[in-house]
ZAFIMI-506553 format. One record per residue (C-alpha): residue number from 0; residue in one letter; chain; x negated, y negated, z negated. Coordinates in Angstrom, 1 decimal. Layout:
residues N
+-------+-------+-------+--------+--------+--------+
! lumlo ! torti ! kolza !      x !      y !      z !
+-------+-------+-------+--------+--------+--------+
!   NUM !     A !     A !      X !      Y !      Z !
...
+-------+-------+-------+--------+--------+--------+
This chain:
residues 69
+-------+-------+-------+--------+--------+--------+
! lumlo ! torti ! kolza !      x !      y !      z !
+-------+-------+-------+--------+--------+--------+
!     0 !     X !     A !  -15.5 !  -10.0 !   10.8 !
!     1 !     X !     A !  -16.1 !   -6.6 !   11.1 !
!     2 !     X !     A !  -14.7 !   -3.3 !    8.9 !
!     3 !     X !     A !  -16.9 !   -1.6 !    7.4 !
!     4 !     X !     A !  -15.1 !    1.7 !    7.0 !
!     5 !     X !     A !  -14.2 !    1.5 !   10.9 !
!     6 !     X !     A !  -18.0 !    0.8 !   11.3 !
!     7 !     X !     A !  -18.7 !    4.3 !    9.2 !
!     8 !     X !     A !  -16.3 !    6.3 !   10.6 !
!     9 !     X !     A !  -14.1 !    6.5 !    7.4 !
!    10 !     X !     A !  -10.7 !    7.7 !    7.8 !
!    11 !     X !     A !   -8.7 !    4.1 !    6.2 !
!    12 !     X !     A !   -5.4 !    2.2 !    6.9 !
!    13 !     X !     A !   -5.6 !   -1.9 !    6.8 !
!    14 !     X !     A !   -1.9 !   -1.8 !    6.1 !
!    15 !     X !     A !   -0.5 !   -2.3 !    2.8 !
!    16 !     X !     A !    0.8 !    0.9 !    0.5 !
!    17 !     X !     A !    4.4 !   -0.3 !   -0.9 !
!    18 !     X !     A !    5.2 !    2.0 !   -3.8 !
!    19 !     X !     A !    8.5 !    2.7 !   -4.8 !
!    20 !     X !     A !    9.3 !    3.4 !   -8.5 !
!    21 !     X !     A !   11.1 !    6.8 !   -8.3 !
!    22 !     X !     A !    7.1 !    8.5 !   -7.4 !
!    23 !     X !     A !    8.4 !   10.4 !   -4.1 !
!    24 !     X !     A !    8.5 !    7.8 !   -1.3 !
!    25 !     X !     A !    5.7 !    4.9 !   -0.5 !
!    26 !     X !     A !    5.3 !    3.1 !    2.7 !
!    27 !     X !     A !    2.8 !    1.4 !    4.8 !
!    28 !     X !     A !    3.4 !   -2.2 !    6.4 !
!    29 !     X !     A !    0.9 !   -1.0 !    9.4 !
!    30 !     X !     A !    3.6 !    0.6 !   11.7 !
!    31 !     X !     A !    0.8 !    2.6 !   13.1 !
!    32 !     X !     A !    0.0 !    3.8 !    9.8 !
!    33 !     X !     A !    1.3 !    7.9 !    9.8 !
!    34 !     X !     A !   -0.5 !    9.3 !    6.4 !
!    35 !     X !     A !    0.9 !    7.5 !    3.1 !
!    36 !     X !     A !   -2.2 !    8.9 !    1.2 !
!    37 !     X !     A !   -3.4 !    6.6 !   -1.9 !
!    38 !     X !     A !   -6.9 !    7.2 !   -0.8 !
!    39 !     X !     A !   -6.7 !    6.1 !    2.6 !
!    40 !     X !     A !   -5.2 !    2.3 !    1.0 !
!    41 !     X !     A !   -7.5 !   -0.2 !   -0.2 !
!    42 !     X !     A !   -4.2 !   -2.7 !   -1.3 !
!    43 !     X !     A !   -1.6 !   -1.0 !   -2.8 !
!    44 !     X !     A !    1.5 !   -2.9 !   -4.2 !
!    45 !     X !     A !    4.8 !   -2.0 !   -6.3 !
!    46 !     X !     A !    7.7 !   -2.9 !   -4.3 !
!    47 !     X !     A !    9.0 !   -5.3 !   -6.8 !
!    48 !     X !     A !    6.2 !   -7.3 !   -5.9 !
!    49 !     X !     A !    7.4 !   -8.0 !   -2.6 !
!    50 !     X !     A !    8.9 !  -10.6 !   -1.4 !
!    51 !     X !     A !   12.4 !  -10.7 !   -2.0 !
!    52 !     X !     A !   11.7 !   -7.6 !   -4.6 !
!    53 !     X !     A !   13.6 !   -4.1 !   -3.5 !
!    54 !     X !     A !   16.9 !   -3.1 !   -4.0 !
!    55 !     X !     A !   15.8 !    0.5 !   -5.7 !
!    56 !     X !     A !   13.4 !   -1.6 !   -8.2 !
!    57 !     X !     A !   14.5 !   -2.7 !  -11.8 !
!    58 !     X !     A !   12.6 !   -3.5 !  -14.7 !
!    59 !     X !     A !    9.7 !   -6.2 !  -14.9 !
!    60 !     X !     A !    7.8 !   -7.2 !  -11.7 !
!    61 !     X !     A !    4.1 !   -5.6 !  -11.0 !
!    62 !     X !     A !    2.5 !   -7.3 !   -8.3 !
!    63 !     X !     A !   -0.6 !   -5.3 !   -7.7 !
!    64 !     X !     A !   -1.4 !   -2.0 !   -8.7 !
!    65 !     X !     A !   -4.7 !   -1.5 !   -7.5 !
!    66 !     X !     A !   -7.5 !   -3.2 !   -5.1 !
!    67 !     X !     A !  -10.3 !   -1.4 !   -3.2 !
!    68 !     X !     A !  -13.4 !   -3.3 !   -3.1 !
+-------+-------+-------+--------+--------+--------+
């Protein structure tokens, strides 16, 4: 299977975004991945959605924020 944004040339991570809840820090499960820009996501996920949740979440779980087609 090939990537169709590698195949265009479009800047893109295949990582995962994880978004913390306090706004200011996010982070990418591609360690490759330097540039924690939105945009360049196409699955994003709150932290409490992962497994095991995050110790700086609280509140109700959110699994998926948003999903690129």
């Amino acid at each position: 299977m090939e990537c169709a944004s590698c195949d265009a040339g479009i800047d893109h991570c295949h990582g995962t975004l994880v978004v913390h809840p306090d706004g200011g820090f996010a982070g990418c499960t591609d360690p490759a991945c330097e540039d924690g820009d939105r945009v360049r996501h196409a699955l994003i996920v709150d932290c409490r959605g992962v497994g095991g949740g995050c110790g700086c979440a609280t509140g109700p779980r959110k699994t998926l924020l948003r999903q690129a087609s």
